[in-house]
N, CA, C and O atoms as a CHARMM CRD file, in Angstrom:
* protein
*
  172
    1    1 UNK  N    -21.96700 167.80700 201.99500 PROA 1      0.00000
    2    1 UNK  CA   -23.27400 167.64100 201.39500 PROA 1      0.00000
    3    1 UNK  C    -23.90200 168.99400 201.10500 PROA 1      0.00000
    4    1 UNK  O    -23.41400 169.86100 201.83000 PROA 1      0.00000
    5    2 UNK  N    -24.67300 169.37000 200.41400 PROA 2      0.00000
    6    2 UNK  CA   -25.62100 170.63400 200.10900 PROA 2      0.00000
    7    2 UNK  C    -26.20500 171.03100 201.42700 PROA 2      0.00000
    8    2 UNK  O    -26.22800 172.13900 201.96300 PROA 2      0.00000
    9    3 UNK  N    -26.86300 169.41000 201.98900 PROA 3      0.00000
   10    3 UNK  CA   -27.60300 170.48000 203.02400 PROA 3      0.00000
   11    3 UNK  C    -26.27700 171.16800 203.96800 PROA 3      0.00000
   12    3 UNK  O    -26.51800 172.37200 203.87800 PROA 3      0.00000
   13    4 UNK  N    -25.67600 171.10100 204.37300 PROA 4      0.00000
   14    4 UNK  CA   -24.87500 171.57300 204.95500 PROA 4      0.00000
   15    4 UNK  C    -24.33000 172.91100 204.72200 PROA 4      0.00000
   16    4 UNK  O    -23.89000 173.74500 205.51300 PROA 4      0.00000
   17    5 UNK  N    -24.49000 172.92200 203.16100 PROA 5      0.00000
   18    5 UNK  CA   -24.14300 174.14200 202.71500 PROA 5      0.00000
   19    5 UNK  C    -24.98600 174.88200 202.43000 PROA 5      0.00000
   20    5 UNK  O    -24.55700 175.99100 202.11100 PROA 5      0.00000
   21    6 UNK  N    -26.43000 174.72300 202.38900 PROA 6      0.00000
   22    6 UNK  CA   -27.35800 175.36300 202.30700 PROA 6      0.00000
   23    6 UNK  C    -28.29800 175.81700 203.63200 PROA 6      0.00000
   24    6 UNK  O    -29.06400 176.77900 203.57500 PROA 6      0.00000
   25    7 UNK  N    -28.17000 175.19900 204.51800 PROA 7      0.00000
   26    7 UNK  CA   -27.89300 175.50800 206.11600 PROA 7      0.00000
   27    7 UNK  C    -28.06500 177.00400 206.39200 PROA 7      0.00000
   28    7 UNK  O    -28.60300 177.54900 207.35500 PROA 7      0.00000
   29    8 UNK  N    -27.90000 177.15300 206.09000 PROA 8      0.00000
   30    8 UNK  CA   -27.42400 178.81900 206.97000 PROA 8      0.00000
   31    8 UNK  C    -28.46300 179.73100 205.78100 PROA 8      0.00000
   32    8 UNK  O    -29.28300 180.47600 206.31800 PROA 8      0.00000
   33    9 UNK  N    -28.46200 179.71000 204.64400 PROA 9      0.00000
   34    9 UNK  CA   -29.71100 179.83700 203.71700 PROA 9      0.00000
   35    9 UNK  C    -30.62600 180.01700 204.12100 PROA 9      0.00000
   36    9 UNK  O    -31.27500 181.05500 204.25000 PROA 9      0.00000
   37   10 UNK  N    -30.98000 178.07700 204.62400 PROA 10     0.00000
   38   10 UNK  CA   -32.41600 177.78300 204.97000 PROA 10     0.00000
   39   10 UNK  C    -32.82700 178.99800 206.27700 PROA 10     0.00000
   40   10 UNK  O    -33.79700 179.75400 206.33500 PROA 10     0.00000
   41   11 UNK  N    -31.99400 178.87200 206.97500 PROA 11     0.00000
   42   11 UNK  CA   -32.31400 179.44000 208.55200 PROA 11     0.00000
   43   11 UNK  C    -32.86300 181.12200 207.93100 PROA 11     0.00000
   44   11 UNK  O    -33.89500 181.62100 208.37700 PROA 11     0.00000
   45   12 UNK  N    -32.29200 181.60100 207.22600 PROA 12     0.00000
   46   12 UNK  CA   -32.46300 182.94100 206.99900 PROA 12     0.00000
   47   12 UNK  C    -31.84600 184.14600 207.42300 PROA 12     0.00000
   48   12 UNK  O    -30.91400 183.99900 208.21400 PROA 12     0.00000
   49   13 UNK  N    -32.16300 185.39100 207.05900 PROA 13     0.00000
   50   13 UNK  CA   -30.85800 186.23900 207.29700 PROA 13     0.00000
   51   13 UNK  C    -30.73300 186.50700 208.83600 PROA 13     0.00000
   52   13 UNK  O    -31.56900 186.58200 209.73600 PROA 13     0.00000
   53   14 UNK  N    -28.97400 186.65700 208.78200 PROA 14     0.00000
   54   14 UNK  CA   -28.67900 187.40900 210.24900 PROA 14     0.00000
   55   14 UNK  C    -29.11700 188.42000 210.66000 PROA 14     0.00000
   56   14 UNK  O    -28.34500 188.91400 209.83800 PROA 14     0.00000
   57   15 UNK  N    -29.51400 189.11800 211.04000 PROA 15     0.00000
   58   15 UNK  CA   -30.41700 190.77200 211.03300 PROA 15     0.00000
   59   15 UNK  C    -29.37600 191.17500 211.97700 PROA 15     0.00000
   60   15 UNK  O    -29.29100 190.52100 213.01700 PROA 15     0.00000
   61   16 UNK  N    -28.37100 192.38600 211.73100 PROA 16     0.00000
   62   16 UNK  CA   -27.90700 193.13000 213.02700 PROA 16     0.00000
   63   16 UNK  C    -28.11000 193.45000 214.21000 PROA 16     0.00000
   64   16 UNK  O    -29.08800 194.19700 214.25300 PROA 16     0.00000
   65   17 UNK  N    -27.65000 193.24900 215.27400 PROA 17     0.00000
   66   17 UNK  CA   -27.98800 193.78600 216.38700 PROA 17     0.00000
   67   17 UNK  C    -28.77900 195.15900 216.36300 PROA 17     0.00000
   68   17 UNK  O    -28.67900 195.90500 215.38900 PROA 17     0.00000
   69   18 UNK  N    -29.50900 195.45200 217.37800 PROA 18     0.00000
   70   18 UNK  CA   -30.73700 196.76000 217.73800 PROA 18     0.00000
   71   18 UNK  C    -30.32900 197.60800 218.56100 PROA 18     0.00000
   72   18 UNK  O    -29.62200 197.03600 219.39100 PROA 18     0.00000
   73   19 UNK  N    -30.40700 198.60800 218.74200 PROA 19     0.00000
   74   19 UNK  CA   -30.22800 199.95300 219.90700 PROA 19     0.00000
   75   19 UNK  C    -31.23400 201.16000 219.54500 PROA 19     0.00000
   76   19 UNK  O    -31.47900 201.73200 218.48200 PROA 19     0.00000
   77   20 UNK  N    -31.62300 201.28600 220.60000 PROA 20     0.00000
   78   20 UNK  CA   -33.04600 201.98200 220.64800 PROA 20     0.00000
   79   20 UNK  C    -33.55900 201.94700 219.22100 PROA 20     0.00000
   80   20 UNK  O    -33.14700 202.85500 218.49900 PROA 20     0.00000
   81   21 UNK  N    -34.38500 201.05900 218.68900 PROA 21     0.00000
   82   21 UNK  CA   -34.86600 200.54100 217.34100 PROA 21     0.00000
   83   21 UNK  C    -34.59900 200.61800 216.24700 PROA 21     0.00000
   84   21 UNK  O    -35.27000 200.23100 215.28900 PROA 21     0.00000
   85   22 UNK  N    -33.12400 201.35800 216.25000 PROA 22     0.00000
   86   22 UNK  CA   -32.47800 201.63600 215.08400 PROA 22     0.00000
   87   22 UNK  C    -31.13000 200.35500 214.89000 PROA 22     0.00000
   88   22 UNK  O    -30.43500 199.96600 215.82900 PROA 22     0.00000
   89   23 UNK  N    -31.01600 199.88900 213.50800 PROA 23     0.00000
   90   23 UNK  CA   -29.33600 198.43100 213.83100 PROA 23     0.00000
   91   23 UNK  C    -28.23000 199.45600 213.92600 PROA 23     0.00000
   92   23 UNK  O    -28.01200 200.58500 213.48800 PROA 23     0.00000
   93   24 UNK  N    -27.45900 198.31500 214.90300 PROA 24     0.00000
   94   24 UNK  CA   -26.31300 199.32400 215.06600 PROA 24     0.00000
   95   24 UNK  C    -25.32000 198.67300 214.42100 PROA 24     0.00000
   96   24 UNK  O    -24.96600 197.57700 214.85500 PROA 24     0.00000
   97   25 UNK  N    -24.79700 199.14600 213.45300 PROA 25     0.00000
   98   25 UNK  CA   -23.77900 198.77100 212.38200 PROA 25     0.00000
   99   25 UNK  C    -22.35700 199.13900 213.13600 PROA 25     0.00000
  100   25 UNK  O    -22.22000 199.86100 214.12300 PROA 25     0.00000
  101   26 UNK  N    -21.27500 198.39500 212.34700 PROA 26     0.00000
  102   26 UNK  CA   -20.27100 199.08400 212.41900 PROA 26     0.00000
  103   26 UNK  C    -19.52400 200.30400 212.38600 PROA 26     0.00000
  104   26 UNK  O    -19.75600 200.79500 211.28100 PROA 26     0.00000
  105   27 UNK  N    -18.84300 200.95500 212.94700 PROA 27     0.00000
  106   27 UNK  CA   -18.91000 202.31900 212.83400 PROA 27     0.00000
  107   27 UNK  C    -17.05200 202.23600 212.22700 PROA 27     0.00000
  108   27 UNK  O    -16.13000 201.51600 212.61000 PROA 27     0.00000
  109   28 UNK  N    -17.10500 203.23600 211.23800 PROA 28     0.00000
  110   28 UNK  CA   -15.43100 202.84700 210.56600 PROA 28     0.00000
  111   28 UNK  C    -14.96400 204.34400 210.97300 PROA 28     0.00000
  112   28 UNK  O    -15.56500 205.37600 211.27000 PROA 28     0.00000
  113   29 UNK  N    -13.34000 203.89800 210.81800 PROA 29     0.00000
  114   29 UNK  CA   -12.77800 204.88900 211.20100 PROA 29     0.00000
  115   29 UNK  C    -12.20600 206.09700 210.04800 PROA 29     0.00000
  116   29 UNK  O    -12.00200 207.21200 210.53000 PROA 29     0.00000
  117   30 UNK  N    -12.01300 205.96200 208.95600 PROA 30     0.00000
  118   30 UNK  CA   -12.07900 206.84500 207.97100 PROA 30     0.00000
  119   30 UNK  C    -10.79000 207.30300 207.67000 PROA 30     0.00000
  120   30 UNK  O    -10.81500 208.24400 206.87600 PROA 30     0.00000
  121   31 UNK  N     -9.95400 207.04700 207.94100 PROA 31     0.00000
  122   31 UNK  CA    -8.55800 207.61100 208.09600 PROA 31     0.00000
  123   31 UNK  C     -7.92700 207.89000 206.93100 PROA 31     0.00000
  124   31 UNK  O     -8.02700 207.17200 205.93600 PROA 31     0.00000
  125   32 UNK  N     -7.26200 208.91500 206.98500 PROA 32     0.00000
  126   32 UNK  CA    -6.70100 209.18300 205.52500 PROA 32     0.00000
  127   32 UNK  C     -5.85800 208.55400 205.20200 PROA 32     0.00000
  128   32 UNK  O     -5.42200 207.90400 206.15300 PROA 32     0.00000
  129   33 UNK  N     -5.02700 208.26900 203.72500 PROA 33     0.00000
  130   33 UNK  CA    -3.63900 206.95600 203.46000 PROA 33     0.00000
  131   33 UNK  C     -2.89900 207.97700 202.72100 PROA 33     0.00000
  132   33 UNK  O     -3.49600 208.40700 201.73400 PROA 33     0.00000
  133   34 UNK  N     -1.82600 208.43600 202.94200 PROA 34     0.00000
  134   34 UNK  CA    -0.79400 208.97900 202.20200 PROA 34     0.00000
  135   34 UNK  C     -0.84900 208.76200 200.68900 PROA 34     0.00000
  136   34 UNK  O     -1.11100 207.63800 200.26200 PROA 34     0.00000
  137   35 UNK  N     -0.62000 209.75800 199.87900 PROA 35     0.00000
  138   35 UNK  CA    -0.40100 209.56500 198.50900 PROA 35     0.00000
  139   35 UNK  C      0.59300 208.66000 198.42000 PROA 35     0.00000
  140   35 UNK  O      1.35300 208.60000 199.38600 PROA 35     0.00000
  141   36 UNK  N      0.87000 207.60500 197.08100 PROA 36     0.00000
  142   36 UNK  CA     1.53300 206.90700 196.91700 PROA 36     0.00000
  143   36 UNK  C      2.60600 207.50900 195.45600 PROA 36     0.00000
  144   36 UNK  O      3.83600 207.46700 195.45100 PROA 36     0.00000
  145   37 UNK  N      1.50600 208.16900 194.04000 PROA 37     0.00000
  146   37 UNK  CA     1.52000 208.60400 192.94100 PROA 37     0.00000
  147   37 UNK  C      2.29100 210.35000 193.40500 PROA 37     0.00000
  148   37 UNK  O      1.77200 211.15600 194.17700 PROA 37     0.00000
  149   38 UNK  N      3.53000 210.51800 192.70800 PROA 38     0.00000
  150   38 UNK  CA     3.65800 211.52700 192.35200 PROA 38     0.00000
  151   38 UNK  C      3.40800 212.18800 190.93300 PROA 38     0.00000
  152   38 UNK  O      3.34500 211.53700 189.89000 PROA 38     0.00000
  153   39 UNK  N      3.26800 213.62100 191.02800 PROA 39     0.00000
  154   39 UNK  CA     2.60700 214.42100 190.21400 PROA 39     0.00000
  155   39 UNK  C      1.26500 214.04800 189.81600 PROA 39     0.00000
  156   39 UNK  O      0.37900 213.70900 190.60000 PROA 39     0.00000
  157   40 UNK  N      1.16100 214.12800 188.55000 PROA 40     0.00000
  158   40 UNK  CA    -1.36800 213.63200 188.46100 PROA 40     0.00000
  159   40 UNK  C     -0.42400 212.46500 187.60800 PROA 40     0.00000
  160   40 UNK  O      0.72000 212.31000 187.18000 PROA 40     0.00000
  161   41 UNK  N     -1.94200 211.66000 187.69100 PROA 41     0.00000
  162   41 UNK  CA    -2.20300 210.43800 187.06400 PROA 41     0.00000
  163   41 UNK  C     -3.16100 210.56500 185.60100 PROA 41     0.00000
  164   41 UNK  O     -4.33000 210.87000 185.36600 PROA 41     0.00000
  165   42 UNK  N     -2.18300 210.22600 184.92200 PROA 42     0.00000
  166   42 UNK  CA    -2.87400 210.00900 183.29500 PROA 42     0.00000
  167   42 UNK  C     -3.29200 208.92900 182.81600 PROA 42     0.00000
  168   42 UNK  O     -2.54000 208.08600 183.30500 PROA 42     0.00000
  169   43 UNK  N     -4.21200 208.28100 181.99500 PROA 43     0.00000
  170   43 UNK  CA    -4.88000 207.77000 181.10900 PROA 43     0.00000
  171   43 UNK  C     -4.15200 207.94500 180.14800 PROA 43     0.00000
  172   43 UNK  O     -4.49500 207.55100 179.03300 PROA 43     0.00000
């Protein structure tokens, strides 16, 4: 049914968790990925 799917809508947003009054988001790890492309890449 709609309402069901509109549910979570109605209620309103999730707001992130808090730490000392700032949200504490996910923190990523950034890691580099090996080139795949040898020499440059053309257009």
């Amino acid at each position: 049914l709609a309402r069901d799917y509109l549910a979570p809508l109605i209620q309103g947003e999730d707001y992130p968790p808090y730490k000392n009054g700032t949200p504490q988001y996910a923190k990523l790890k950034n890691t580099l990925v090996s080139k795949k492309l040898k020499g440059r890449f053309r257009i």
